[in-house]
Every structure is written in C-alpha cells, then in structure tokens.
C-alpha positions as CSV (number, residue, x, y, z in Angstrom):
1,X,-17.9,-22.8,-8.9
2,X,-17.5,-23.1,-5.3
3,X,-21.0,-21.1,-4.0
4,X,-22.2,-24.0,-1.5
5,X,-23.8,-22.3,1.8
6,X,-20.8,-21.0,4.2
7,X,-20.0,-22.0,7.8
8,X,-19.5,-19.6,9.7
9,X,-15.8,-19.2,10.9
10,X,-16.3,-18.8,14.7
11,X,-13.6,-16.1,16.3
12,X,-10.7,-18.0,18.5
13,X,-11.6,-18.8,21.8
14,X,-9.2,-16.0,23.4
15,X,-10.6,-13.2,21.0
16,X,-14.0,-12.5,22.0
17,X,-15.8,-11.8,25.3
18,X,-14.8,-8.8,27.7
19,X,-15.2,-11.4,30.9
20,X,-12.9,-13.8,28.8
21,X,-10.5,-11.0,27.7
22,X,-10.0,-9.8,31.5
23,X,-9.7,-13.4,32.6
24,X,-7.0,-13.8,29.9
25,X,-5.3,-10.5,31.6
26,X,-5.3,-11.6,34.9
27,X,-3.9,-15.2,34.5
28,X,-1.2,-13.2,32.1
29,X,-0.3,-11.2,34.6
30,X,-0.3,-13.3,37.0
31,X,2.0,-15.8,34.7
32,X,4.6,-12.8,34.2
33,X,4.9,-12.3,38.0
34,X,6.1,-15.7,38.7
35,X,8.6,-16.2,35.6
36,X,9.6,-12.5,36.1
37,X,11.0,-14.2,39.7
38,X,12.8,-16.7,37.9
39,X,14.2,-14.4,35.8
40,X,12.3,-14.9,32.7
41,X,9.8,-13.0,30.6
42,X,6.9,-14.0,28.4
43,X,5.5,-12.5,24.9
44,X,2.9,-10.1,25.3
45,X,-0.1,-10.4,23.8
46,X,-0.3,-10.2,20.1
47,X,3.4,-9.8,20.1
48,X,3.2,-6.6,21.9
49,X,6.6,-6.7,23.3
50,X,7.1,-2.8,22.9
51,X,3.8,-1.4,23.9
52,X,3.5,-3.2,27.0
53,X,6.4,-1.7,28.6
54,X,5.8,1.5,30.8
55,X,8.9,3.1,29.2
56,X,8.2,2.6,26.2
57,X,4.8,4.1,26.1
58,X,6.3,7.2,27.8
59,X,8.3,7.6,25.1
60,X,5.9,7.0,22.6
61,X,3.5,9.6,24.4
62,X,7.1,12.2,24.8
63,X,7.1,11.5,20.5
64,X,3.6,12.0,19.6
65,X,3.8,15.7,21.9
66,X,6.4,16.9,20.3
67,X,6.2,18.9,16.8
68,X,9.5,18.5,16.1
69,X,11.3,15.1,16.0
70,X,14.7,14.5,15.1
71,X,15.8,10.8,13.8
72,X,19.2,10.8,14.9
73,X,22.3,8.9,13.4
74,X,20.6,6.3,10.5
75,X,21.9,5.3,7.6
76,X,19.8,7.7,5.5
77,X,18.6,6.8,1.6
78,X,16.9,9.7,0.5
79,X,16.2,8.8,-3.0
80,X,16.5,12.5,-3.8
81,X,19.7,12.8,-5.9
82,X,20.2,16.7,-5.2
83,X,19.8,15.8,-1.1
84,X,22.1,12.3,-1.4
85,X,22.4,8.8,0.6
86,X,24.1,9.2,3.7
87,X,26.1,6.1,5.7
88,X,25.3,8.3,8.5
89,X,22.8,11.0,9.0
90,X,19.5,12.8,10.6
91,X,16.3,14.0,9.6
92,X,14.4,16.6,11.6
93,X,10.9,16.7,10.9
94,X,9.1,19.9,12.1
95,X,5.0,20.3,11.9
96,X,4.4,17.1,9.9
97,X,7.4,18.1,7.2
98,X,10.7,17.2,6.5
99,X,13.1,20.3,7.2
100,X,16.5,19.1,7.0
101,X,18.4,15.8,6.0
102,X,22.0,16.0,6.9
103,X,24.3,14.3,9.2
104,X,25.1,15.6,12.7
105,X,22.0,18.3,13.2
106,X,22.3,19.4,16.3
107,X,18.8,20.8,18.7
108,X,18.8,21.8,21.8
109,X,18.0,19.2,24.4
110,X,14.0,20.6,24.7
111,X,13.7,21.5,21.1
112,X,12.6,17.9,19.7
113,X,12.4,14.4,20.6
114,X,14.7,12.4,19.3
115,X,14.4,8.9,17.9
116,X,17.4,6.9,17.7
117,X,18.3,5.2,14.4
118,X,21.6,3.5,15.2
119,X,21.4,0.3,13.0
120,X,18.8,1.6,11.1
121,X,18.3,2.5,8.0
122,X,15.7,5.3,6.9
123,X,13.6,5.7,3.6
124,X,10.4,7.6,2.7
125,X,7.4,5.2,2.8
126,X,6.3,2.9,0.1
127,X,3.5,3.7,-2.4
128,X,1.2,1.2,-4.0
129,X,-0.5,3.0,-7.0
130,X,-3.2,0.3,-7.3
131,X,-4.9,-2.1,-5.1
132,X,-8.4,-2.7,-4.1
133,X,-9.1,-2.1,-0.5
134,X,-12.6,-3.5,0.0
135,X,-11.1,-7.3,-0.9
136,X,-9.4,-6.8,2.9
137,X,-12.1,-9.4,3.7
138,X,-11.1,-11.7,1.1
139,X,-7.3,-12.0,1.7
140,X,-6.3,-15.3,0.4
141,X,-9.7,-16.3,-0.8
142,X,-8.6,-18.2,-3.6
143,X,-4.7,-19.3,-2.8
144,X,-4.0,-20.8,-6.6
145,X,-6.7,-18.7,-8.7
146,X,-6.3,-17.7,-12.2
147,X,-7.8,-14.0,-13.1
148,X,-10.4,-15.8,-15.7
149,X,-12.2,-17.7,-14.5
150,X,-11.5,-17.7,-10.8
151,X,-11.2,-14.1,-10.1
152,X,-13.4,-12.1,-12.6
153,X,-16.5,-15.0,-12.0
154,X,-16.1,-15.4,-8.2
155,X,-14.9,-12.1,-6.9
156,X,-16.4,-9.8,-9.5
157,X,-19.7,-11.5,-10.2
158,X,-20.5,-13.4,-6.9
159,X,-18.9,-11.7,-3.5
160,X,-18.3,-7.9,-4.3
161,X,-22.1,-7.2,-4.8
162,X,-22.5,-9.2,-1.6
163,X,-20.9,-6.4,0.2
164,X,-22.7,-4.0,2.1
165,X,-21.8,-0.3,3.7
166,X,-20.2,-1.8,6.7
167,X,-18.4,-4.5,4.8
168,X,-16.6,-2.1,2.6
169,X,-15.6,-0.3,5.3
170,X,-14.3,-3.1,7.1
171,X,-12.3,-3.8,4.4
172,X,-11.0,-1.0,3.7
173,X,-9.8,-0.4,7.5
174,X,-8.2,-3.8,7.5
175,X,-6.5,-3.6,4.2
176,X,-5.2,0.0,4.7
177,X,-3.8,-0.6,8.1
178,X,-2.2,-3.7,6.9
179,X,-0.5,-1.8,4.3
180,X,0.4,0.6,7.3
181,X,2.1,-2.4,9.2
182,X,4.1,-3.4,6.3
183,X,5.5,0.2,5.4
184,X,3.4,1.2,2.6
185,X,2.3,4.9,3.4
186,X,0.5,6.0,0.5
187,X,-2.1,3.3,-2.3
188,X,-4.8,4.4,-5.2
189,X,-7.5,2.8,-4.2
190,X,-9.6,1.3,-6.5
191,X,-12.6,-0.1,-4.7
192,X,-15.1,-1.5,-7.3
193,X,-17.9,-1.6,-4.8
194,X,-19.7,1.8,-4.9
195,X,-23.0,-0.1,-4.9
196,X,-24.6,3.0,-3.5
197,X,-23.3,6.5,-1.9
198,X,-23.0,5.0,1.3
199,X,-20.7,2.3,0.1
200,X,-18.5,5.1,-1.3
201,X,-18.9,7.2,1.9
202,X,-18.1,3.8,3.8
203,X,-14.4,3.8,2.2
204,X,-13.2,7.1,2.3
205,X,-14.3,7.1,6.3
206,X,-12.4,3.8,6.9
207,X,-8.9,5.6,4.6
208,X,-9.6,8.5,7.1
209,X,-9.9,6.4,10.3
210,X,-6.7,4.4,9.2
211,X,-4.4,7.4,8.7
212,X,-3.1,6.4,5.3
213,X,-2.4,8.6,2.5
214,X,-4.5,7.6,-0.7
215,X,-5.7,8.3,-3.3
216,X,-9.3,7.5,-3.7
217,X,-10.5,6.3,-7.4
218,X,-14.1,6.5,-7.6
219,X,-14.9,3.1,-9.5
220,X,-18.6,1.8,-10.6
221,X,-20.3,-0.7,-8.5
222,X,-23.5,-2.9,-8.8
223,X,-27.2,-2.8,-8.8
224,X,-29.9,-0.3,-8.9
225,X,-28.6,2.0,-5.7
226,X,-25.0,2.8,-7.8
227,X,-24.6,6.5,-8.8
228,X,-21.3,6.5,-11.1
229,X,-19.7,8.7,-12.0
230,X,-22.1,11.3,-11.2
231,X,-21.5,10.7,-7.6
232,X,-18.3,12.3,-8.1
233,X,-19.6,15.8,-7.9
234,X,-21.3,15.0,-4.4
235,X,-18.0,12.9,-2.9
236,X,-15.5,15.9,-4.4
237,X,-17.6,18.6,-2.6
238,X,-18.0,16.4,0.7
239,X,-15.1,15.1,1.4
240,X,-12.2,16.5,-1.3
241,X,-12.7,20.5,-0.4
242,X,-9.3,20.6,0.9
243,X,-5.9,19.9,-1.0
244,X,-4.4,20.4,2.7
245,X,-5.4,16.3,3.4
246,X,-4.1,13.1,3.5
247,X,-6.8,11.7,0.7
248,X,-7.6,13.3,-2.6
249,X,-9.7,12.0,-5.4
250,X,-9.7,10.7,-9.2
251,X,-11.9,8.6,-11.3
252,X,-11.0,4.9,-12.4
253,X,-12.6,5.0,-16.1
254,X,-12.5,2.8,-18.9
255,X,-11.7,2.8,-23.0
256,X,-14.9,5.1,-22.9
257,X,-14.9,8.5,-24.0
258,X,-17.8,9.4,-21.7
259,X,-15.8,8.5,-18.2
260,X,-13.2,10.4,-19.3
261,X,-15.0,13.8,-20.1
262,X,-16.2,12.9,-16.5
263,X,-12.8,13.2,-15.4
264,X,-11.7,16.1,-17.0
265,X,-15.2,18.0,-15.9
266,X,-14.1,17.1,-12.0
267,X,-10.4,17.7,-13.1
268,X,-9.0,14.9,-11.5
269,X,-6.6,12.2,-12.4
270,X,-8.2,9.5,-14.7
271,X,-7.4,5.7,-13.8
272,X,-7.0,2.3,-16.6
273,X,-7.0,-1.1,-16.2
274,X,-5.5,-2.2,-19.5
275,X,-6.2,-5.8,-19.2
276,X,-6.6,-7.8,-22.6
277,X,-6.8,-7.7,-26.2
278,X,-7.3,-5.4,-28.8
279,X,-6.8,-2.5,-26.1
280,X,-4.4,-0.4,-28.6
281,X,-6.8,1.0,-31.1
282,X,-9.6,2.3,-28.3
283,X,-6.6,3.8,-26.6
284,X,-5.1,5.6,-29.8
285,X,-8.9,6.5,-30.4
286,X,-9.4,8.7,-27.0
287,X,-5.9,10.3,-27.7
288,X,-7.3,11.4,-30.9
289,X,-10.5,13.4,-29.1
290,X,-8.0,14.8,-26.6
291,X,-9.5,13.2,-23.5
292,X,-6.0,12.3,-22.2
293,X,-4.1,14.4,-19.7
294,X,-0.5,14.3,-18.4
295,X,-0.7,12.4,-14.8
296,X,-3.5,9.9,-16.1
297,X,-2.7,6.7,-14.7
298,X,-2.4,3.4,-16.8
299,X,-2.6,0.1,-14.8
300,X,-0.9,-3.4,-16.4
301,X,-0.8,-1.9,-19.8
302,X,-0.5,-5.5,-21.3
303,X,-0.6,-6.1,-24.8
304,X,0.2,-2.6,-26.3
305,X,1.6,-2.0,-29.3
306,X,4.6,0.2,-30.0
307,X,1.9,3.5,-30.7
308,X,0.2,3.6,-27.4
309,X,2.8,3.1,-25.6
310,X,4.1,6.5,-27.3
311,X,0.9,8.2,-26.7
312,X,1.2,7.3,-23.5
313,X,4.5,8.3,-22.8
314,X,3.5,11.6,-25.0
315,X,0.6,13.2,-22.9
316,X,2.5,12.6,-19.8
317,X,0.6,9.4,-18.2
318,X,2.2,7.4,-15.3
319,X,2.6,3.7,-15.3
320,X,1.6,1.3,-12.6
321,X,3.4,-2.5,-13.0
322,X,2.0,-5.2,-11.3
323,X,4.8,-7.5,-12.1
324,X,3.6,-10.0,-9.4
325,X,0.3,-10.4,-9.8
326,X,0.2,-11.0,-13.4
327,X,2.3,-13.7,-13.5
328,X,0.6,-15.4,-10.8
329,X,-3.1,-15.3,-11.9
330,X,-2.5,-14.9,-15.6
331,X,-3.2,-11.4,-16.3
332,X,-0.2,-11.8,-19.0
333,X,3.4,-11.4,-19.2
334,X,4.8,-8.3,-17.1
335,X,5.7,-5.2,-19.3
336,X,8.3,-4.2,-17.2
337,X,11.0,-4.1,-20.1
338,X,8.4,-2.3,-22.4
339,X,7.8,0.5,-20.4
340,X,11.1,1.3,-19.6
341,X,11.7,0.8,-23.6
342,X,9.6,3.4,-24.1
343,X,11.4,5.6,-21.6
344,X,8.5,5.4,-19.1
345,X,9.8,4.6,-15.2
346,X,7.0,2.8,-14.0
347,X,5.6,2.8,-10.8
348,X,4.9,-0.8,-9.0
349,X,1.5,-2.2,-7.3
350,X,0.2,-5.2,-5.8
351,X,-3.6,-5.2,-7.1
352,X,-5.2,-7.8,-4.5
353,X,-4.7,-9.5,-1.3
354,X,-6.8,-12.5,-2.9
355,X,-3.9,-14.3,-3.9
356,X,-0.7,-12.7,-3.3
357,X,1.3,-10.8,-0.5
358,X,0.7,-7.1,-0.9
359,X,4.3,-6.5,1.1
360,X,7.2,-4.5,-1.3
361,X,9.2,-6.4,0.0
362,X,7.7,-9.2,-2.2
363,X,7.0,-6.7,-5.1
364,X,9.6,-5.5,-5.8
365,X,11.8,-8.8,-5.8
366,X,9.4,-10.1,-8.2
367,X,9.9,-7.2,-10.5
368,X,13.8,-7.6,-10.4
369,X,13.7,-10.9,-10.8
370,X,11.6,-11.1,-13.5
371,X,13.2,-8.5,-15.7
372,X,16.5,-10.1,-15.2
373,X,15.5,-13.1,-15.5
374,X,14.1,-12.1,-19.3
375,X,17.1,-10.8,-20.4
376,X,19.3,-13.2,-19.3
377,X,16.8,-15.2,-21.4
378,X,17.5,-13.3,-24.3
379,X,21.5,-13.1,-23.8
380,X,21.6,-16.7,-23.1
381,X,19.8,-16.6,-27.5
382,X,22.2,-14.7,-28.3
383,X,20.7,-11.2,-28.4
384,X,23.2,-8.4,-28.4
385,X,23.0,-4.8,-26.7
386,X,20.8,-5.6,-24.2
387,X,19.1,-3.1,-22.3
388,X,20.5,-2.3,-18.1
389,X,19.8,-4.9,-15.6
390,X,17.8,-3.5,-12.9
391,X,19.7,-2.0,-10.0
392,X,18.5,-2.1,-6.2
393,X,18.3,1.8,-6.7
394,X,16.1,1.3,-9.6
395,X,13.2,-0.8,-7.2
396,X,13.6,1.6,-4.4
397,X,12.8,4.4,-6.7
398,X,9.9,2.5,-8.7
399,X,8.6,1.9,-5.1
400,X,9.0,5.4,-3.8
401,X,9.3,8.6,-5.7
402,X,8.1,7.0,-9.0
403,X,5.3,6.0,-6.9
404,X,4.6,9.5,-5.9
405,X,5.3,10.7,-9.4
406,X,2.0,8.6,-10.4
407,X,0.1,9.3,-7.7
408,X,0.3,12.8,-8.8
409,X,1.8,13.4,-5.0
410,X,5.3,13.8,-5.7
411,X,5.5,17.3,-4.5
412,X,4.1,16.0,-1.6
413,X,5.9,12.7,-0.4
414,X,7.9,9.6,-2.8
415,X,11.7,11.4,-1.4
416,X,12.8,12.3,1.8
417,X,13.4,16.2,0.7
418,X,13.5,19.3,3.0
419,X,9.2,20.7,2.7
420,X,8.0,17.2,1.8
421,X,5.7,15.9,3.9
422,X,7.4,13.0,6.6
423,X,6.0,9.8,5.0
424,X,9.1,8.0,6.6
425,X,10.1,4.4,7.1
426,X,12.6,3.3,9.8
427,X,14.0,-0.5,8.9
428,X,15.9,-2.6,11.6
429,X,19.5,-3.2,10.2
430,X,21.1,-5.4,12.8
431,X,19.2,-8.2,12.7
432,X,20.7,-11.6,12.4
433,X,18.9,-12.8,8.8
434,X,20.5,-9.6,7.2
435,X,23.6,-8.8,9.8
436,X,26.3,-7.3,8.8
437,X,25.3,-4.4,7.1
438,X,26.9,-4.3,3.6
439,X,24.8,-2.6,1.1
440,X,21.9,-0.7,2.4
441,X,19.9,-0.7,-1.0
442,X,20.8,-4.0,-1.6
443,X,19.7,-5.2,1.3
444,X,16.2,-3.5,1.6
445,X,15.4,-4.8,-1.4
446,X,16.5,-8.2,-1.8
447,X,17.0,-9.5,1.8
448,X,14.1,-7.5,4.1
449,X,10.7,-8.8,5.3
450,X,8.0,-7.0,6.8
451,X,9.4,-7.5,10.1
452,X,12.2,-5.2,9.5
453,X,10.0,-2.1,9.8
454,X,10.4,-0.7,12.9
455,X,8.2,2.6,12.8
456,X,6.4,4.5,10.4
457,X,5.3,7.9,10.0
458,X,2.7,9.7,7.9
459,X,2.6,13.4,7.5
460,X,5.1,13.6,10.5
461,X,2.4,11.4,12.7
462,X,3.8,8.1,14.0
463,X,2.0,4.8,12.8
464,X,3.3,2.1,14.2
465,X,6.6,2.3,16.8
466,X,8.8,-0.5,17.9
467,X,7.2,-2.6,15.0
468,X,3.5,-2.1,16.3
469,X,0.8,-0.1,14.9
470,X,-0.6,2.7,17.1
471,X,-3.5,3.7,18.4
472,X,-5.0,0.8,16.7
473,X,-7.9,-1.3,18.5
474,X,-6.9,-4.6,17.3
475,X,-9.8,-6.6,19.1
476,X,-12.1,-4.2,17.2
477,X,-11.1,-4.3,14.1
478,X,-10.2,-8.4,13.9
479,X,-13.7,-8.5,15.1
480,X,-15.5,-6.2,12.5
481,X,-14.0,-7.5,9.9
482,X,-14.6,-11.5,10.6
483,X,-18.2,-10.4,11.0
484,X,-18.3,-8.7,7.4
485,X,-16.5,-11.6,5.6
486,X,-18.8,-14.0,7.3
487,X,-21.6,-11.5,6.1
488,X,-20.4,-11.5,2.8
489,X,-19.9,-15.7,2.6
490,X,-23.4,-15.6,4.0
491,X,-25.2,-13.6,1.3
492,X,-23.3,-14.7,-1.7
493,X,-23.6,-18.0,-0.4
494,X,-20.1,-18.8,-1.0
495,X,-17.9,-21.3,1.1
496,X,-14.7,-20.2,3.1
497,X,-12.7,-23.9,2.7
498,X,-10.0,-22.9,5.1
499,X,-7.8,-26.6,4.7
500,X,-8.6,-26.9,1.0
C-alpha cells in the first residue's frame, strides 16, 4: 500500500507567476515578429492556434451574439430515424434549440450566423451516464490498478475522505470540462464525496461553472459532517427548483430498501452500482416491495441472473455498460450481450479517469470490439444462430440517444430533432489519419480521436470553437487543481510516483 509522505509536484516553470507569464508573452511575441518576416509562424500557446487570431475571435464573438446559428452544408447524422442522415445538410439552431435539420435552409444574410461545416460531419453530443467527477484530481493515479484491492482500498478508503470543499470542486471543474473538450455534453455524476453539505454544494457549483449538462447523483460520503440522503431535500430545493436547467438531480442508492423510499419521497431517478455477487436476490427483493420505477438506472449489472435482468427490463430501468473499465480493473466480464439478450439497449460510461481514457472515442471501440470479439469466440465453438454483430449505428446510438434515454433527458437532447435542445458536436472529416471520407458512422466510431472535434455546443451555447474550449481560464483551473491533488497527496499521505 503505497501511503509514504508525498512530494509535492511543483507547477512547470512557464505556468506560474504573472511577471513570468508576461515575460513569456513578450519574448513570444517578439519570436512571432521575426519568423512572421521570414515567412513562418509559430504554435501559440497551449496550442491556441484558433483563438489567437483576430479573425477568428471576431467570429467567435459574431457566434456567441447571435440567437440563431445556422451550421451550413455538413454531413449530418441525426440519429433520429423519423429526421434521417443526410450526406449533405444544415441545422439552424434558434434560442438554444434545434428548429430544423434539412439540407439547403436558406436565411437571410442578417438572420443568423453561420458556421461552416464543409468536411464536417455533425452529431448530437455524447453522454456518459456514469462517472465520478471529483477523481479529476486523480486522473491516472494508479495506471495498471485492479478494482480490489487497488481501487476500492486506495481511492475509496485512503484519498476520497482526504478531499475537502475546494478539492471536490476542483475536480469536478477539471473533469467536466475535460469531458467538454472531448465532446461529451451531458454525464451522471456520481461523486462519492459528500463528506459534508459543502462538499455537495462544492460539485454542483463547479457542473454549473463548467457549462455541462448532468445529472447530479447525490451519493454518501465520509465522516461525521455527511448528511445523506437527507441532504437531498435541502440540495433539491436550493439548487433543483427549476426543470428549465442544464443540471437536475437523482439519488445513487444501494440494494437497500431505505435509499430507495428516499428516492421515491424526492421523486427523482434512483442510481445502482451492481458490482459483485449474490446481487440477484436483494434486487428481485426491492422489486417485490415496489421500490423500483421505470427510468431507475442500473450501472455494470454484472453477475445477474436471467430474473433480474427481466425485472429490470420490466419496470422500465435503463442500463449503463462500462465495457472498458471492467475489463481493465477487473470489475468482471462486460454484459454487453446480456443486456441486449434481454432486449435492453444499453447506454455506455467510462466510470473513472484513474485508469482509463474517459474519451468515446475509446468507449465505444472497446464495446464493439469486445462483443464481437465474444461471438466470434462462440462461432469459432461452433455455436449456431448467433445473435447481430454490433453496427457503427448501434455505438453511435448507445453513445447518444440511448444515453439520453437513461439519463431520463431524452426529450431534451441524445438526437439532433427539431425542439431538442442543441447539444451538438462538429467532427473534422478531412483530416489526413481518416481522409477520404467513406463511411461517416464508420469512421466516427472506429477511426476518430479526440482531436477530431472541432466545436461543441450545449443548449445552443458554444463550448469550445476551432477545437479549443471557451471562455475557459486555463492557467486558473491547471493551477487549482495541482494545488488540490497536492492537498489531497498531502493529507492522506499518499505518494504521487510519476515515473513508476
């Protein structure tokens, strides 16, 4: 158990210090002058390459004025079935909200700014239905971890009641706006630090600084200052008032009958782990008092047997897969193939940045793969009538509208449908790692990268432009949150080994 005393991990020299940081300006500056007179240009800071253009941030500022936008000329996957796929077509986003998807919509010059999606291609954000935002500070902690012991004795038991108000905000900001930067518009966050109110309070203001839509699961947290659940009645009147909102609220329970009458007195959306053994029976037993609701959320759902996965198919719960995670710390094998058995389309997740990319890129490749991979297992023994392979459709809806659809926020956002809200993703097409364009579901899902997304909007808002987050104090936040995780090391008297 690595819980030696931590050295502190000292900022880079070039990231701290306003006398430093205008220094750094100047000589850049400088720097650019002289290769601009031979003809060439450096990178920007922080890759910057957009933003530090005066064009482009007049056009940014002409975007972000305007309440209607029109994304002009993209290839166009809607994954709505009654509003279609489109080689070629434009959405026009009025007042936050999608209004039409069709091709060649045609505004007058003043009437909205238009974005230009040429070689683009143009899908509603991702949703992650379960990840844990506070563990922002703990991004790779433990590269090669296993979930017992590594995960449940370090993480659990020694750094999460470390954490303080401010670290759980920090956190949170950094995780949610990294999900920003790699297209995921909407998560359930489950943040298992509510040591106190403040810790919850600390979340929900770093979700509503970061502009991403969530859902916020009220989870337990540690020591003699927690208050759950029956903090939820003080957090639901504070801060959840208003279904008009980018956040709303459920309750992560467990297989206890007294969380979920909790959930069902606050009448929000209960949320399971089902991690383990034995999990079937307890299960079957809170079906049987009627605590279950359609829209309850069941995470993992590993080892169930045939009955609860009918029962949860029955009251109407939504699945979350974490295909990824599970077969990379141990949680068990992926029930991927199980759920869809059972006629339940299951949403996908990433769980934690401890370990594993929390990109969907990378999720939902390792979901494909691994369903194929298992029944290719089973052909190559000589099973007959196999069940569908997995199509690039398939991931792309599991990523997006199923998403939604367990997030209870499908008539919100998951589809890019006229009086949706515009959670949209615009992905670079003509790059040279994927050039030439052949299959645009096929190639978001099993050739793009992060760095193919371009912008992204929330609720019509634009969140990052040119493939840079906006309105975003970088310095700020890298600073905040080294400061935390060294705070955090620091008190649980864990060591950061960052060559090991």
């Amino acid at each position: 158990m690595r819980r030696k005393r931590s050295k502190t991990l000292s900022a880079p020299p070039n990231a701290s210090g306003a006398g430093h940081a205008g220094k750094s300006r100047r000589a850049f500056l400088r720097a650019s002058a002289a290769l601009a007179a031979g003809g060439l240009m450096p990178l920007a800071p922080d890759g910057a390459l957009a933003q530090s253009t005066t064009d482009t941030d007049a056009e940014l500022r002409r975007l972000q004025g305007q309440r209607r936008l029109l994304i002009k000329g993209g290839v166009v996957l809607s994954l709505d079935r009654r509003v279609g796929d489109f080689a070629q077509a434009d959405v026009l986003i009025e007042d936050g909200k999608i209004r039409e998807v069709r091709p060649n919509i045609t505004v007058a010059p003043d009437a909205a700014a238009v974005i230009d999606a040429g070689n683009r291609i143009v899908i509603p954000g991702f949703i992650d239905t379960h990840c844990h935002s506070y563990q922002g500070l703990l991004r790779n902690i433990m590269p090669n971890g296993l979930l017992n012991p590594d995960y449940n004795r370090d993480v659990q038991m020694v750094l999460t009641p470390a954490y303080e108000p401010d670290d759980a905000y920090a956190g949170e900001l950094v995780n949610a706006l990294g999900m920003i930067d790699t297209g995921t518009t909407t998560i359930v966050d489950i943040s298992q630090v509510s040591h106190s109110p403040a810790h919850s309070d600390a979340c929900i203001r770093a979700l509503q600084e970061a502009g991403i839509r969530a859902v916020f699961s009220y989870h337990r947290g540690a020591g003699p200052r927690a208050q759950f659940p029956q903090d939820i009645t003080r957090l639901q009147r504070t801060y959840f008032s208003s279904k008009d909102q980018l956040l709303t609220l459920a309750l992560t329970t467990a297989l206890d009958a007294k969380l979920y009458a909790a959930a069902r007195e606050a009448g929000v959306q209960a949320v399971l782990h089902l991690v383990g053994r034995d999990l079937s029976e307890p299960l079957l037993e809170l079906g049987r008092a009627g605590l279950l609701r359609s829209g309850d959320e069941y995470i993992h759902c590993l080892g169930l047997n045939d009955a609860a996965w009918r029962l949860i198919k029955d009251t109407g719960g939504r699945v979350s897969l974490c295909t990824q995670i599970d077969m990379q710390m141990g949680h068990g094998t992926p029930a991927i193939q199980q759920a869809l058995d059972h006629g339940l389309r299951p949403s996908l997740s990433s769980d934690h940045g401890v370990e594993i990319a929390q990109d969907f890129f990378t999720i939902m490749r390792s979901t494909s793969t691994f369903q194929r991979n298992q029944l290719f297992a089973r052909a190559r023994n000589g099973e007959q009538n196999l069940p569908p392979l997995l199509t690039c459709r398939d991931l792309l809806e599991f990523a997006t509208v199923e998403g939604a659809r367990c997030a209870n926020l499908d008539s919100k956002v998951g589809t890019l449908s006229p009086g949706k809200e515009a959670d949209v993703l615009i992905l670079s097409a003509d790059r040279l790692n994927i050039w030439p364009l052949n299959n645009a579901a096929g190639v978001v899902v099993n050739m793009m990268n992060p760095s193919h997304i371009e912008t992204v909007l929330i609720a019509g808002k634009i969140k990052k432009w040119r493939g840079n987050l906006v309105g975003v104090d970088l310095p700020r936040v890298r600073r905040l949150v080294q400061e935390s995780r060294d705070a955090v090391m620091r008190r649980a008297n864990y060591q950061v080994n960052l060559l090991g």
